[in-house]
N, C-alpha and C positions, 0 to 999 in steps of 0.2 A: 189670673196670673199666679204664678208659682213659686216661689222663692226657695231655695235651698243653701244649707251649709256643710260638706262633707269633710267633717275628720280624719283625712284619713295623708298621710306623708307629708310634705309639703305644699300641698294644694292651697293655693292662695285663695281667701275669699274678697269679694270687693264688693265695701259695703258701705253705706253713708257714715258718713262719720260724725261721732259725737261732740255736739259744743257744751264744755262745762261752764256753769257761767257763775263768776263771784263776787263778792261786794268786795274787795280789798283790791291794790295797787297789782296784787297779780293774777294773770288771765292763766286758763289752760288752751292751747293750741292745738288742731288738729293742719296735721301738713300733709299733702298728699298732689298728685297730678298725673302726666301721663306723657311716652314720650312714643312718637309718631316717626316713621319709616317715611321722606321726602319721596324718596325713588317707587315705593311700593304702596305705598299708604297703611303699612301693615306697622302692628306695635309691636315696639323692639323691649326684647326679652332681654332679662340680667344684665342689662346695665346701669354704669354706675352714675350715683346722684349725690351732689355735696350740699350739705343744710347749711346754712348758718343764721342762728337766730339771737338776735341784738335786743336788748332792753335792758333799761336800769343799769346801765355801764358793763351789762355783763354778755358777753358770748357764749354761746351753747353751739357745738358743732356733730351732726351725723350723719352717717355714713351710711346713705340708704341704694338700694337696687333695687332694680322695676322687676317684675314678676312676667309672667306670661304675655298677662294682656299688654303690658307695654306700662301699668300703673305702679305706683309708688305710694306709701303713704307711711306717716307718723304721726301717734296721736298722744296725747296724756304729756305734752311739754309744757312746763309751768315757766312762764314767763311774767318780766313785770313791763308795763305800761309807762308808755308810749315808746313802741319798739319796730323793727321790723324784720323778717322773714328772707333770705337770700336762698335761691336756689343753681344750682352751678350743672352742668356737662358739656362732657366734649362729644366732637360727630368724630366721624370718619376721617377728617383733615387732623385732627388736634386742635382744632378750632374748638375754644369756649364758649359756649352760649350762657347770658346770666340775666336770671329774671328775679324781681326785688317785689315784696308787695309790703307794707305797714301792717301791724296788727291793732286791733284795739278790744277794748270790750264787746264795741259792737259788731266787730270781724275778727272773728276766731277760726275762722273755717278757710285757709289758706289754699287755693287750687292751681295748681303752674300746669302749663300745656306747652310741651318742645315738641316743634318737629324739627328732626336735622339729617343729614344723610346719616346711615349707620352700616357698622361691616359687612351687614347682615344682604347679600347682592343677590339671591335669588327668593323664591318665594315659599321657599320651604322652611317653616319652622318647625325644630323639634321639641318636644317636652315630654314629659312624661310623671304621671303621679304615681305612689304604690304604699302597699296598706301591707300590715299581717295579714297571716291566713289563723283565723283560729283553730286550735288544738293541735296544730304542727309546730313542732320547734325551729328554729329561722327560717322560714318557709313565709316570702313575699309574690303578693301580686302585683305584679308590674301592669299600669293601665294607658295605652298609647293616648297623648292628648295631643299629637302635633298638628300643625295644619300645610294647608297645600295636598295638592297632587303626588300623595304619597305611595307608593307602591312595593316599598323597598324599605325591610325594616333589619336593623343588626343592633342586639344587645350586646355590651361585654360587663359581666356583673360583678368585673373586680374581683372574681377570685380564681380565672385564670377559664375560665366558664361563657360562654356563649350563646344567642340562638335570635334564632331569624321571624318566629313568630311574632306577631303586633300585640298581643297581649299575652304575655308568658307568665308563669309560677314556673321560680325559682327555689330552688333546695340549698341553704348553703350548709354547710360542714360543720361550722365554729362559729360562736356570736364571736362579734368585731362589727370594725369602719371599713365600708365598703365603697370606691366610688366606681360606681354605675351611669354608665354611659349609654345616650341611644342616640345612633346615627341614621337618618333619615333619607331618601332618595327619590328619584321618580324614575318614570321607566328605562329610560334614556339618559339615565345618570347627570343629566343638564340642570337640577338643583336639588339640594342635599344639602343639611343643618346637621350637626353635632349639638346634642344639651348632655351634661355631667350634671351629677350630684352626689355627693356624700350622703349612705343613710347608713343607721346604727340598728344592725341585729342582732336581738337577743331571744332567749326561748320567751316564748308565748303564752305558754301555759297558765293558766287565768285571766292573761290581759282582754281585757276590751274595749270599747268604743261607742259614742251615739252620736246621735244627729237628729235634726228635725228638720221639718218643712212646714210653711202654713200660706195659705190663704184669706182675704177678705173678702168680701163684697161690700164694705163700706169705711173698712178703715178702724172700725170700734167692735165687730165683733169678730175675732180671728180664728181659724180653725186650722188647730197643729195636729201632725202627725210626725210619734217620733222611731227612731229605727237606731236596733243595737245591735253589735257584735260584739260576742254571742249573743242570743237573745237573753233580755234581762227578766226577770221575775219581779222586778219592783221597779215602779216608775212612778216621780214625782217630777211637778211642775211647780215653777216659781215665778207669775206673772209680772212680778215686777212692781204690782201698785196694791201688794197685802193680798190676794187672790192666790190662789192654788189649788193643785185640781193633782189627780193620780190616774192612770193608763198611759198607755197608747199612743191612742187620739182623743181628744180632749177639745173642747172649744172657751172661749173665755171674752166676757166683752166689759171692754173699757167705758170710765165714765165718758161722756161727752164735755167739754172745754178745760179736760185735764192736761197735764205736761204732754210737749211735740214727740216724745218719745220712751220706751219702758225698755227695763232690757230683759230677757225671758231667757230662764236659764232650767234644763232639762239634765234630771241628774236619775242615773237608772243604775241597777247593783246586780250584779249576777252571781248567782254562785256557783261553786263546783259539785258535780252530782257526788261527790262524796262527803260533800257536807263541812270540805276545810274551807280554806281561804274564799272571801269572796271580793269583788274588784267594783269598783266602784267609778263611775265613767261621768263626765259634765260636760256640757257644751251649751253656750249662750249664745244669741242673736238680740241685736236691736231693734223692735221694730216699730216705726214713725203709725201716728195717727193722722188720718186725713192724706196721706201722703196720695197725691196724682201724677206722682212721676212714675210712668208706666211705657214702655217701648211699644209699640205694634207698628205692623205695616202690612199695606197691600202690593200683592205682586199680580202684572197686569204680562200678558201673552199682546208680541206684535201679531197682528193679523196677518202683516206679507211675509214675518221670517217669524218662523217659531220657536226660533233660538236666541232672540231678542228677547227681552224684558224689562219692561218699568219698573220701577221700585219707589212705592209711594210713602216718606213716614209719615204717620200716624199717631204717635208718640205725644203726653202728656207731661204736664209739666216744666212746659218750655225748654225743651234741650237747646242746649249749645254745639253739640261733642257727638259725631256719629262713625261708630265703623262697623261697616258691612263685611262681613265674609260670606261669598256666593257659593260656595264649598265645592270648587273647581281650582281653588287655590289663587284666586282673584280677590282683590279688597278694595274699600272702595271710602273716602270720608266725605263723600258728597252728600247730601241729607234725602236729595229723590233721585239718586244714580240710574243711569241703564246701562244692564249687562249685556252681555250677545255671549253663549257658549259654545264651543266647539264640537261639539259632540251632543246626541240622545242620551237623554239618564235622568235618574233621581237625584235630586242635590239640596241637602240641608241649607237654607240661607237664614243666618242669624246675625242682628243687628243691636248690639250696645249703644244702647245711647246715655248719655252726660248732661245734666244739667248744676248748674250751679248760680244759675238763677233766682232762686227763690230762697237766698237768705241761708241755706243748706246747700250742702254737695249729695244730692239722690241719684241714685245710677238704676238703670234695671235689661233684661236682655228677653229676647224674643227674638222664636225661630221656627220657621215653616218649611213645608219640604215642597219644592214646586217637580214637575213632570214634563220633559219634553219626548212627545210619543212624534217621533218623526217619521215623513210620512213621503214620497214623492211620486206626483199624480199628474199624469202629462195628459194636454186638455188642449183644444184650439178650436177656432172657429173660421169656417171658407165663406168668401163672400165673392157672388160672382162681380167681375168692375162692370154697369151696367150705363156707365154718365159716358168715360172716355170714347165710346166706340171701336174699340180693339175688341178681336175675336176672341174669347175662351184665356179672357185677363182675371185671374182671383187675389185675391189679395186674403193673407191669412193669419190671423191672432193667434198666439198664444197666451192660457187664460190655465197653464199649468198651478200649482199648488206644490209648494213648498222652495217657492225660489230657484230654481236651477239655475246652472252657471254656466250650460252649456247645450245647443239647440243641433240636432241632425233630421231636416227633412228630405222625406224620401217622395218625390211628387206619382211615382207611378210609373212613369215615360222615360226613364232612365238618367235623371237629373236632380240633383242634390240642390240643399242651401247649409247653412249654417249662421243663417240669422236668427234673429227672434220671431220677426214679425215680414217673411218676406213676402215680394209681391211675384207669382209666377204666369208665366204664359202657354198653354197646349198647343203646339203647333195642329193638333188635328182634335179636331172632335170625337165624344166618344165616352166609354167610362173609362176610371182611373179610381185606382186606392194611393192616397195617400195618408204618411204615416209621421207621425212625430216621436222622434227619443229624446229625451232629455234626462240629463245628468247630472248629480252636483257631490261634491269631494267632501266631506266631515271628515277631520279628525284623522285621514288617511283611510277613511271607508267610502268605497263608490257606490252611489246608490241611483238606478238606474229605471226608470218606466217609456213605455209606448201606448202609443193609441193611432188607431187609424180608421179612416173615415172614406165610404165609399162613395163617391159622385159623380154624374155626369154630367156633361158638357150641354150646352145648350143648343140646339139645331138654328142657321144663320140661314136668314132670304134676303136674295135682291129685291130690295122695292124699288118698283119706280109707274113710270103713265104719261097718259096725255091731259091735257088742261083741256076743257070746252068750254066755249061761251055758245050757250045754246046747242045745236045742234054742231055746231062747226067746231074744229079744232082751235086752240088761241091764240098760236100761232100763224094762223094761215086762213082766214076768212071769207075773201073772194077768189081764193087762186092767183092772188097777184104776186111770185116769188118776190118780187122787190120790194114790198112791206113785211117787216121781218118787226113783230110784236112780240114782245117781253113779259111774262107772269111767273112771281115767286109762287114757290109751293112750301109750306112749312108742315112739318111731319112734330108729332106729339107723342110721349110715352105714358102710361098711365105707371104711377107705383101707388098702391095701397088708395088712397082718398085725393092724391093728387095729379095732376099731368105733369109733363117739364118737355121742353123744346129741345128738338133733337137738332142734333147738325146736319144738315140736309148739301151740305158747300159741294 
């Protein structure tokens, strides 16, 4: 598993949060939660959240808003004991919703969870991050982050400037306050999200930026790798527990039964190739030891539809808290959802999961790309009727592949069905082809196969005879027409190892 923190615009990160813990009358708070789309199951972006934190007679009030994923948080609130935590919004009605929790020493880690209806009516969310370009003067990269069934993208970047690409570099003219808007669409114009932001451009020239990533395999030895723009010339690392190391990447392992968590802060310096000014870039991450809060999940193919799927979590660390985006612009807070998509294609699914279970609030995300290669394969099987005693009766399966939603047989003799599974009769004996089509509709695409199968008819005899007892017929023994004697005949069919009694009436 992978963690990353990118620097770069307004990009929110979401990350466990820290408990500072003190011997005196007052606690530090970390406050945070998450607010959920009733109608969509999707989190509702920029909206607002009212704090109000009570202890020691005293009131602390802020004025927070959720981010992308729908999350919210404040941390570093010095409060005194014994106190409690109020969180306030409205939905969609102006309906208030208010959730309350106590704080103490031993809960510091406050987590509120809303779901309510929100403005927000179709499934298109928009957003967007962006960064400097280095060595260009106001010259931004705009990075599409919206979700849904997006296909329709229009920037207007506030200086009177336009354009329709999904991820543009912009030129502007003048530093200044820009707000930059992107409005978002699908093909058919039936959901579309507007996101604004305010960003602040100025020349560039020297500025830069870092960031890291790291991994464990057991939680005590971690391995980072850091990344700068521009590229820097000097890199130092600050492990957090006296440790320090200089590159790149670098690896670094903690003692075993030391503090729940270090904070690790990467500070990289670049300078200008002429040797003036040089810019100096930081960026820290938390990261927990022993932590097992980790997302995964399996995704499982229905056998009869291949645009169904299981979605199994996997996830450690007991989550509470899950959302699925199937990246067909569906979402899902079920913990083992099944999807069904409308269409063939590649589709990124990635699933957030929450826990706040274990004494901490640890979050983490994971995301896989499933493949639906669809396929439609028309298949049947003729069985002649051989029990009923009707002449040249079949009876016929279809045993096609990939669900069809709609049956045209063609028997040969100038006679249709449009069943699945019908039963037909030849009035004559003889060969015949028949054929099966079958079709099924995606997405507004028709997808079409046939097969057909050449057989014939089986050739029919009258059976019949006389009965004798001995030499004489058994009916008629001395010639005396006025004794009229009676003997059944029973007729036997063999199939495979068995016989069965025919109807002889």
């Amino acid at each position: 598993m992978r963690k990353f923190v990118l620097i770069i615009g307004s990009m929110f990160l979401l990350q466990s949060l820290i408990v500072n813990k003190t011997f005196s009358q007052d606690v530090t708070l970390s406050v945070s939660g998450i607010i959920l789309d009733t109608n969509i199951g999707a989190p509702v972006p920029n909206h607002d959240v009212h704090i109000e934190v009570t202890g020691g007679g005293a009131t602390q009030v802020f004025e927070l808003q959720t981010d992308f994923g729908g999350f919210f948080f404040k941390d570093s609130i010095i409060a005194n004991v014994p106190g409690s935590v109020i969180a306030q919004v409205y939905d969609c009605n102006e309906v208030l919703h208010e959730l309350e929790e106590p704080f103490s020493p031993a809960n510091t880690n406050l987590f509120f969870d809303f779901q309510i209806c929100a403005d927000t009516t179709t499934e298109c969310l928009a957003n967007y991050i962006w960064g400097l370009v280095p060595g260009f003067d106001y010259s931004i990269q705009f990075i599409d982050l919206s979700m849904g069934n997006i296909e329709d993208w229009l920037w207007d970047f506030g200086d009177g400037n336009t354009s329709s690409e999904q991820n543009p570099v912009h030129f502007y003219n003048a530093p200044g306050l820009y707000n930059v808007c992107l409005t978002t669409s699908s093909a058919d114009s039936s959901c579309f999200d507007t996101y604004c932001e305010y960003i602040q451009v100025d020349s560039i020239q020297g500025d830069c930026e870092n960031w890291f990533i790291y991994d464990s395999p057991d939680y005590l030895t971690f391995n980072f790798e850091g990344f700068s723009i521009p590229e820097a010339e000097v890199w130092l690392w600050d492990f957090g527990d006296g440790g320090s190391d200089s590159g790149p990447i670098v690896s670094h392992t903690y003692e075993p039964g030391g503090p729940d968590f270090y904070n690790v802060t990467l500070i990289t310096i670049h300078s200008t190739p002429s040797g003036g000014d040089s810019c100096v870039a930081v960026s820290s991450q938390t990261i927990f030891m022993g932590n097992d809060c980790q997302a995964y999940f399996e995704a499982e193919q229905n056998t009869q539809d291949p645009f169904t799927w299981n979605f199994t979590d996997l996830s450690t660390g007991s989550p509470n808290l899950w959302f699925w985006d199937f990246g067909d612009g569906s979402f899902s807070n079920d913990q083992n959802p099944q999807h069904t998509y409308n269409e063939p294609g590649i589709f990124m699914v990635c699933l957030d999961m929450i826990s706040d279970t274990l004494g901490a609030i640890c979050s983490d995300n994971y995301c896989d790309t499933i493949v639906i290669n669809y396929s439609l394969q028309a298949a049947f099987n003729a069985s002649l009727d051989t029990v009923s005693g009707q002449k040249n009766r079949y009876v016929f399966e279809d045993i096609s592949i990939g669900n069809p939603d709609s049956w045209l047989w063609d028997f040969g003799d100038g006679t249709t069905s449009s069943e699945q599974n019908p039963v037909h009769i030849f009035d004559q004996s003889g060969s015949y082809q028949t054929c099966l089509t079958v079709s099924r509709t995606i997405g507004g695409q028709l997808y079409q196969d046939q097969f057909c199968l050449n057989h014939n008819t089986p050739n029919y005899f009258n059976f019949g005879g006389t009965v004798f007892l001995g030499n004489n017929p058994m009916n008629n023994l001395n010639g005396d027409t006025t004794i009229v004697d009676v003997a059944l005949a029973y007729l036997y069919r063999k199939y495979d190892n068995s016989i069965v009694p025919a109807d002889t009436t």
